[in-house]
N, CA, C and O atoms as a GROMACS GRO file, in nm:
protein
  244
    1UNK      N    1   8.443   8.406   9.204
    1UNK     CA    2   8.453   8.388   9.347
    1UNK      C    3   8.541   8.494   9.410
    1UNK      O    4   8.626   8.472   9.495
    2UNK      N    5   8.512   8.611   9.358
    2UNK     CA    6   8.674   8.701   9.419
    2UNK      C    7   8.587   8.792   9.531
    2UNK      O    8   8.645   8.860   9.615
    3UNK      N    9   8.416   8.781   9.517
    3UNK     CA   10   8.331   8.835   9.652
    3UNK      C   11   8.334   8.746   9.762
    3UNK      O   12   8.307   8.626   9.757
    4UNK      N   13   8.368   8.808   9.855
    4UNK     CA   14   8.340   8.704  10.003
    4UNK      C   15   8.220   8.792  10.057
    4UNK      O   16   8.235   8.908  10.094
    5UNK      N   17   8.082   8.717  10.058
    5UNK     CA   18   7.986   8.816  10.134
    5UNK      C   19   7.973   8.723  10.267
    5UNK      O   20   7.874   8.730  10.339
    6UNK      N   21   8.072   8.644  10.291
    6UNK     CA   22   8.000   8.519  10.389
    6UNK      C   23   8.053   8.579  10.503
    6UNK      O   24   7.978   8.567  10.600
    7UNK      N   25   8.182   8.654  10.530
    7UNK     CA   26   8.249   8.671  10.628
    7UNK      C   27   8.130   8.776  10.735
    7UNK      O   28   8.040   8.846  10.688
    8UNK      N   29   8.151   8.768  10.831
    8UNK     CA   30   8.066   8.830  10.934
    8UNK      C   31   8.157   8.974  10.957
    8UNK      O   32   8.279   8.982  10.971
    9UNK      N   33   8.058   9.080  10.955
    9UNK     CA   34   8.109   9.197  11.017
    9UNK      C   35   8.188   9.200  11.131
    9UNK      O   36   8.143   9.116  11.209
   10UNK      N   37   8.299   9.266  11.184
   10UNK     CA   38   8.344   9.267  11.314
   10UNK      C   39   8.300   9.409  11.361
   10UNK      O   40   8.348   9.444  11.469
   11UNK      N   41   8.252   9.459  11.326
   11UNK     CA   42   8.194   9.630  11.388
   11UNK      C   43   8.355   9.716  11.435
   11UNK      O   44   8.355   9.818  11.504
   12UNK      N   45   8.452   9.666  11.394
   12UNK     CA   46   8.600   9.727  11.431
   12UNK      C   47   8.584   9.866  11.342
   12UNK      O   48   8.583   9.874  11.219
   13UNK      N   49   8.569   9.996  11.462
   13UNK     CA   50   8.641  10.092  11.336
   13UNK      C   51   8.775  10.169  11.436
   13UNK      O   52   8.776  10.172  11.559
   14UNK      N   53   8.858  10.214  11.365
   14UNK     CA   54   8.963  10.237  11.439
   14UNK      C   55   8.969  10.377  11.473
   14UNK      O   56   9.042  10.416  11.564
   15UNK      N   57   8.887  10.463  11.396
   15UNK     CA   58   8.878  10.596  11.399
   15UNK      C   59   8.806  10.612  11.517
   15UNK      O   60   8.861  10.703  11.579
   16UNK      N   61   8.723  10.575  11.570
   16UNK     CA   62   8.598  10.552  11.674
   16UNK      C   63   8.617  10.462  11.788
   16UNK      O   64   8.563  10.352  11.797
   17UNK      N   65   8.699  10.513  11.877
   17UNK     CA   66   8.720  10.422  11.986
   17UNK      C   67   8.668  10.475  12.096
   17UNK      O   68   8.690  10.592  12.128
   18UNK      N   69   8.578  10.376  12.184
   18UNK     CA   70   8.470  10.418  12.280
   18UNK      C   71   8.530  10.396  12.435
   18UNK      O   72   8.480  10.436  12.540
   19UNK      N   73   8.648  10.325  12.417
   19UNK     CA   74   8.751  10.260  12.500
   19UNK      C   75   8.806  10.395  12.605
   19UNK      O   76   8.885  10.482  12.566
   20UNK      N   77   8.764  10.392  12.700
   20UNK     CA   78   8.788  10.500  12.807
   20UNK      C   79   8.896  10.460  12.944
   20UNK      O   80   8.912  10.530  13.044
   21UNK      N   81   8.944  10.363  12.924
   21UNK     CA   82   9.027  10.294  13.005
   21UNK      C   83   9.217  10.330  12.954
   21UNK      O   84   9.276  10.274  12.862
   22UNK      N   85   9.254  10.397  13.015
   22UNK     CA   86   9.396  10.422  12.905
   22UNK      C   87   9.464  10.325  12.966
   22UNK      O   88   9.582  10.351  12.941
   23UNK      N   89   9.456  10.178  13.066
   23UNK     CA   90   9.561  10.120  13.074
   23UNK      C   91   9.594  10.036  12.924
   23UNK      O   92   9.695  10.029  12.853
   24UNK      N   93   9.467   9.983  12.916
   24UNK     CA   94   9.492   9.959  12.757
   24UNK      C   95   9.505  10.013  12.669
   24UNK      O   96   9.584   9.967  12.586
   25UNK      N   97   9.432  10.142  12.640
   25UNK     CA   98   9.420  10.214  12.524
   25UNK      C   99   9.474  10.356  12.528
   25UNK      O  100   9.388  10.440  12.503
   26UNK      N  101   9.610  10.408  12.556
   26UNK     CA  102   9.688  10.488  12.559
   26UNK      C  103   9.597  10.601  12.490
   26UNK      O  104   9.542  10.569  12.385
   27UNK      N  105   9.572  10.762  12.552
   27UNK     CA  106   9.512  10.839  12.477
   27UNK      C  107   9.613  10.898  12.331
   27UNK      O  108   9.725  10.929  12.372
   28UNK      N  109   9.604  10.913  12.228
   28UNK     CA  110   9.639  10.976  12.061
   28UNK      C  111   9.740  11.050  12.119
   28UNK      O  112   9.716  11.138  12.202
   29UNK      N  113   9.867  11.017  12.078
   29UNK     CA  114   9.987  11.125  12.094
   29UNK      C  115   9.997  11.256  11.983
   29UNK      O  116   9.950  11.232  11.872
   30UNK      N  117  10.025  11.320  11.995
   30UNK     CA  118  10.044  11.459  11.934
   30UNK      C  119  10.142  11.419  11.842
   30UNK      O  120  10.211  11.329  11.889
   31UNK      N  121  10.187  11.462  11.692
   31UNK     CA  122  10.221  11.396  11.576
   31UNK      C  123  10.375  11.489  11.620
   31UNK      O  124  10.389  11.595  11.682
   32UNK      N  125  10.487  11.383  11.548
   32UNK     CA  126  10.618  11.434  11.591
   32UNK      C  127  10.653  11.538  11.494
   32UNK      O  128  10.613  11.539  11.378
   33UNK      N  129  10.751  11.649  11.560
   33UNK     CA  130  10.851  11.765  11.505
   33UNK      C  131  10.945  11.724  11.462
   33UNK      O  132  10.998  11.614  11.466
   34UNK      N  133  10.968  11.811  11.418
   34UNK     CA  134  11.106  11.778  11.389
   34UNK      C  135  11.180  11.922  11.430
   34UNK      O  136  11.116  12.027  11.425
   35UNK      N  137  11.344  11.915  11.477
   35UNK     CA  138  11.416  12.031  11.517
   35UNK      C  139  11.469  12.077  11.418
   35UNK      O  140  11.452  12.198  11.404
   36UNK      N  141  11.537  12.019  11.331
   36UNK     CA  142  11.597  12.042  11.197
   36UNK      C  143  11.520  12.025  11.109
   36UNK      O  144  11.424  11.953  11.137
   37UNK      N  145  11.529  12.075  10.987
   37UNK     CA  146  11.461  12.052  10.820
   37UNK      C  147  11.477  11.864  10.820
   37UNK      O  148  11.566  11.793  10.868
   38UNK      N  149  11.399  11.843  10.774
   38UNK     CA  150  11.445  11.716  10.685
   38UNK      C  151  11.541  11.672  10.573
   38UNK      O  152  11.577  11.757  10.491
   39UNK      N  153  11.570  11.586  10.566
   39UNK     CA  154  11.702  11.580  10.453
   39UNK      C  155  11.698  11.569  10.342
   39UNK      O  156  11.743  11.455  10.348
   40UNK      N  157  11.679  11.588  10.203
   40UNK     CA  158  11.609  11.475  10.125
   40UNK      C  159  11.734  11.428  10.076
   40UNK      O  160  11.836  11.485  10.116
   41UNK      N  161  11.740  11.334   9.996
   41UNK     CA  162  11.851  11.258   9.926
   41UNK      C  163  11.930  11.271   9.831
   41UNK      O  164  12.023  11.199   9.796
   42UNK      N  165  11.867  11.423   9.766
   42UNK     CA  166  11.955  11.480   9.704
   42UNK      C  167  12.049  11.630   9.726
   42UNK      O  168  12.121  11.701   9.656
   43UNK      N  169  12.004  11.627   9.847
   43UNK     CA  170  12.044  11.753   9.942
   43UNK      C  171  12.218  11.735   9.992
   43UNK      O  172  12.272  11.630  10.028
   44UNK      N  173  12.272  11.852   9.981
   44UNK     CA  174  12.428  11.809  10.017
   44UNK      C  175  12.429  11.724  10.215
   44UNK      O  176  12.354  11.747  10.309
   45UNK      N  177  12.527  11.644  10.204
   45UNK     CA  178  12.518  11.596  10.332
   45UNK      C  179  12.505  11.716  10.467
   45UNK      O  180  12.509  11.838  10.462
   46UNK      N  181  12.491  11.640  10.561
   46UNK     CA  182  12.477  11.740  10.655
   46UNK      C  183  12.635  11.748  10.727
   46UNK      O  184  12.684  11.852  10.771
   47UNK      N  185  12.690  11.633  10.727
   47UNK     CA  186  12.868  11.648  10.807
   47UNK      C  187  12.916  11.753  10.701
   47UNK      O  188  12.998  11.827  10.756
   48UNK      N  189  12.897  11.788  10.574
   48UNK     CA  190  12.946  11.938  10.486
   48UNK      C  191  13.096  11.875  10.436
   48UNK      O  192  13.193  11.950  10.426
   49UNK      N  193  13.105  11.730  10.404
   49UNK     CA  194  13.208  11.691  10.289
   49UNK      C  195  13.189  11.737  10.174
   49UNK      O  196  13.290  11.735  10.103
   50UNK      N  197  13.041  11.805  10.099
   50UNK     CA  198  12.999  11.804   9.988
   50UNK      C  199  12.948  11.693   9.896
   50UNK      O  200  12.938  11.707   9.774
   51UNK      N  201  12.925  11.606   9.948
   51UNK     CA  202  12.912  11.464   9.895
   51UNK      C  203  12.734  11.506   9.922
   51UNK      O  204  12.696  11.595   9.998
   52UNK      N  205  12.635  11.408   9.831
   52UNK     CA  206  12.524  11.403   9.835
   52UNK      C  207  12.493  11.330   9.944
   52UNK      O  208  12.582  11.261   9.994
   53UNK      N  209  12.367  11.333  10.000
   53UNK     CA  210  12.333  11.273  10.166
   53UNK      C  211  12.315  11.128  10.135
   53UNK      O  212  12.336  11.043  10.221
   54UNK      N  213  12.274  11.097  10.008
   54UNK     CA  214  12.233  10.953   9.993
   54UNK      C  215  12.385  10.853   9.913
   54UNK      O  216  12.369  10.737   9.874
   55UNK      N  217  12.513  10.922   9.902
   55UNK     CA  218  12.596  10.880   9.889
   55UNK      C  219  12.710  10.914  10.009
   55UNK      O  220  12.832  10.906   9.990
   56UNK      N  221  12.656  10.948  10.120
   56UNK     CA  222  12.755  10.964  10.250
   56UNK      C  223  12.663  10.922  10.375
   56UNK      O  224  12.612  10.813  10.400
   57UNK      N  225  12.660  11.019  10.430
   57UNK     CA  226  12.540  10.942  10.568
   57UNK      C  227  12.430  10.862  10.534
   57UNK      O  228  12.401  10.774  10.615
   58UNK      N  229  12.369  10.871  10.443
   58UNK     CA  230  12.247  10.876  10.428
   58UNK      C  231  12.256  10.707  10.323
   58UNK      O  232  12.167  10.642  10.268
   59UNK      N  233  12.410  10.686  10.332
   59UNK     CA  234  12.394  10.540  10.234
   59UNK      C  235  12.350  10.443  10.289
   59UNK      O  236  12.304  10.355  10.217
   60UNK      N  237  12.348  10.417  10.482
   60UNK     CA  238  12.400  10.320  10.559
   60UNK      C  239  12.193  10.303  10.632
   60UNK      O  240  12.145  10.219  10.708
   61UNK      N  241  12.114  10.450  10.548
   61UNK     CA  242  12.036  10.469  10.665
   61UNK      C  243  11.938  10.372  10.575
   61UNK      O  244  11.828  10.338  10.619
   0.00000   0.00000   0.00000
């Protein structure tokens, strides 16, 4: 029993939206920058104690 063929299609695809109204359907925002590099966690902190980022700023995040 782990097939469900009973359930009814909903025709939902999310890639394909026909929806031309942006009070509801806000048009696709442009994907975010970043100003600085990213941090990774084994990178020295960025305040420059010398401490690793994931044992100083980066413990709390």
């Amino acid at each position: 029993m782990s097939e469900n063929n009973n359930l009814p299609e909903t025709g939902f695809e999310p890639e394909e939206s026909i929806c031309t109204n942006t009070s509801c359907c806000p048009p696709p925002q442009a994907p975010l920058t970043r100003a600085a590099p990213k941090v990774g966690r084994n990178d020295p902190c960025i305040c420059g104690n010398g401490r690793k980022y994931k044992k100083c700023c980066g413990k709390n995040a």
